[in-house]
C-alpha positions in Angstrom: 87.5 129.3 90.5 89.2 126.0 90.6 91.5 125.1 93.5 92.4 121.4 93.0 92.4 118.8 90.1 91.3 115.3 90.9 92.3 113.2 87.6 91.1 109.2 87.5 93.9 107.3 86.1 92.5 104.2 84.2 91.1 106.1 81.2 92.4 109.7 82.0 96.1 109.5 82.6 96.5 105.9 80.8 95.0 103.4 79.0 91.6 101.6 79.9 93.1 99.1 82.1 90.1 96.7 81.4 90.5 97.2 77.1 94.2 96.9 77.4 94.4 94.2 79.7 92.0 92.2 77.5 94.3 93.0 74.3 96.7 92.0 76.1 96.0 88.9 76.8 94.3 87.7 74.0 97.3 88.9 71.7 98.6 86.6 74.0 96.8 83.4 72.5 94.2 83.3 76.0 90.8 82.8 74.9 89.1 85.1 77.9 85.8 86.2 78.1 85.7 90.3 78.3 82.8 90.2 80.2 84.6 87.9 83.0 87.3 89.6 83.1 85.1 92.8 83.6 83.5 91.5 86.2 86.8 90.9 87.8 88.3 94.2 87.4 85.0 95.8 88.6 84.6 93.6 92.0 84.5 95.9 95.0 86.5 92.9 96.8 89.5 93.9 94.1 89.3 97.5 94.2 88.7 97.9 98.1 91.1 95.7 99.1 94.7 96.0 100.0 96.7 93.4 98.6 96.1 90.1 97.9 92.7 90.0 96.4 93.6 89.7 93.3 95.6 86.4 94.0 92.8 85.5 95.9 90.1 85.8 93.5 91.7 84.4 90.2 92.0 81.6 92.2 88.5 81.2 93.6 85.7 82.9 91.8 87.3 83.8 88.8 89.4 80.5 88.3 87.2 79.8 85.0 89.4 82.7 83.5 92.5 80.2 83.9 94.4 83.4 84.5 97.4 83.7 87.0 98.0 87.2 89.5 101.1 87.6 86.9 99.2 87.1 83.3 97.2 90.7 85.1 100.1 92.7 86.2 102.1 92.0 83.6 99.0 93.2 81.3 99.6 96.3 83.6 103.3 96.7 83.4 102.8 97.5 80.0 99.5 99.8 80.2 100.0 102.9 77.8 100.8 106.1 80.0 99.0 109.5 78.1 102.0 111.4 78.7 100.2 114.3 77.0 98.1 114.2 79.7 101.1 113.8 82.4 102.3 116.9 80.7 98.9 118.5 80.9 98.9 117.8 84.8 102.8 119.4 85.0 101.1 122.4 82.8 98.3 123.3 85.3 100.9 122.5 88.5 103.0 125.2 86.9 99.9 127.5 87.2 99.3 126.9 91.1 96.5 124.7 90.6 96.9 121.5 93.2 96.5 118.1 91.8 95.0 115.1 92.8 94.1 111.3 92.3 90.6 109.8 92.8 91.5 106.2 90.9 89.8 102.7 91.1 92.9 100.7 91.3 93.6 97.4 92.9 96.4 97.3 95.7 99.1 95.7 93.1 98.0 98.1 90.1 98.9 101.3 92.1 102.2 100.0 93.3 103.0 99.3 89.3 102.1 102.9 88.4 104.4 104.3 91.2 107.2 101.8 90.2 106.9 102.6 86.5 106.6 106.6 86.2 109.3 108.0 88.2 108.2 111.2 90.4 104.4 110.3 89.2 103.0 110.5 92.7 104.7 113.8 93.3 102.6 115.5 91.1 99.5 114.2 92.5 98.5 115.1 96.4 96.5 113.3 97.7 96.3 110.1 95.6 93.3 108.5 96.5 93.0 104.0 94.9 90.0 102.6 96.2 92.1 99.9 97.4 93.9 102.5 99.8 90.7 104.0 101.3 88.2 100.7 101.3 85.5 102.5 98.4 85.3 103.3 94.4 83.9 106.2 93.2 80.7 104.9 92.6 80.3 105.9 96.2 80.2 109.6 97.9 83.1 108.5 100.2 85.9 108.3 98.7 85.0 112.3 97.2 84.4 113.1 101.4 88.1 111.5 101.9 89.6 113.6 99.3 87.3 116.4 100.7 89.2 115.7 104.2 92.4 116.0 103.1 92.7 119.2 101.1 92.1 123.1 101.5 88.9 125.1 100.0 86.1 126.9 100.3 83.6 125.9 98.3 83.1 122.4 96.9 83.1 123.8 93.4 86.8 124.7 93.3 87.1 120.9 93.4 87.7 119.5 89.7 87.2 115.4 88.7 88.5 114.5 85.9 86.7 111.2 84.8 85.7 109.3 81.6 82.7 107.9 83.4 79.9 109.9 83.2 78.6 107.7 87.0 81.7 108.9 88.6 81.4 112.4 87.4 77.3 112.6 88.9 78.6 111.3 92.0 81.2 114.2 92.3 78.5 116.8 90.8 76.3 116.0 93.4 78.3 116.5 96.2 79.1 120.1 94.7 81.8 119.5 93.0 83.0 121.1 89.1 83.5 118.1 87.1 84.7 117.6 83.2 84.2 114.3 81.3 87.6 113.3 79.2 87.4 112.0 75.9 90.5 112.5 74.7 93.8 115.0 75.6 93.0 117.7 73.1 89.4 117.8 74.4 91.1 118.2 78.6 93.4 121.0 77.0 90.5 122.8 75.6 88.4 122.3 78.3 91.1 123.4 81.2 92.0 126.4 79.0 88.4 127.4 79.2 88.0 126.8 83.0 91.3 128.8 83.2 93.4 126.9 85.1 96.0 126.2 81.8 
């Protein structure tokens, strides 16, 4: 039976903050490579650090993007929130499920989702960014943090919610149930099934 929900954010509960970032700025007029800026947004430097990296590396190694820290989180200020999904998450907190966040998120991104969704972290305990806790999910430790710092028995009453397929064998292997999102329909029917909605 599952205890505790771990939903990712970039993909799961919003937008693809690589896709929407690179809409972004190209409806913009910038004339950015996607596979720069992918290889921004997936440097462990950015999503393990606390804050300042991202300053730090658009004006060093990523310079060639000609991007500043503010063309980025203004890309984020206006990432789409699934609020079917936020309502999904209130749903399965109404049933006594716990919820959680296990997100790859640089330091400045996670303070922007706080800012913009009033109450959002109060649905989610713990929230786990990779920036926070000094790992991504394409590691086992940030799943033995969140392990840490809740209540169960058996690592399979542990749920992540993921639209990478990695992530999700990661979690798997260390016991965990996992579900691959594709889209909010899809999480209903699949949550209904598990029987936590």
């Amino acid at each position: 039976m599952i205890k505790r929900i771990f939903f990712d954010v970039g993909g799961v509960l919003g937008a693809s903050a690589l896709e929407f970032s690179y809409f972004n700025l190209s409806s913009k007029g910038r004339n950015i490579s996607k596979d720069r800026l992918r290889s921004l947004f997936y440097d462990r430097r950015l999503t393990t650090c606390p804050d300042g990296a991202l300053k730090s590396l658009l004006s060093s190694e990523f310079k060639d993007l000609g991007l500043m820290q503010e063309d980025v989180l203004d890309a984020f200020e206006q990432l789409p929130i699934y609020k079917e999904n936020l309502n999904i998450v209130k749903q399965v907190k109404e049933k006594g499920i716990a919820t959680g966040i296990i997100s790859d998120q640089f330091a400045e991104s996670a303070l922007i989702l706080e800012r913009r969704i009033p109450n959002f972290l109060e649905l989610f305990n713990p929230a786990l960014f990779s920036s926070h806790i000094g790992c991504t999910k394409s590691s086992k430790e940030i799943f033995y943090a969140a392990m840490g710092l809740v209540e169960y028995s058996f690592e399979n009453e542990l749920l992540m919610v993921d639209d990478n397929k990695l992530n999700l064998d990661i979690a798997r292997s260390l016991g965990w149930s996992v579900l691959l999102y594709k889209h909010p329909q899809s999480l209903k029917e699949e949550l209904l099934k598990l029987g936590v909605l």
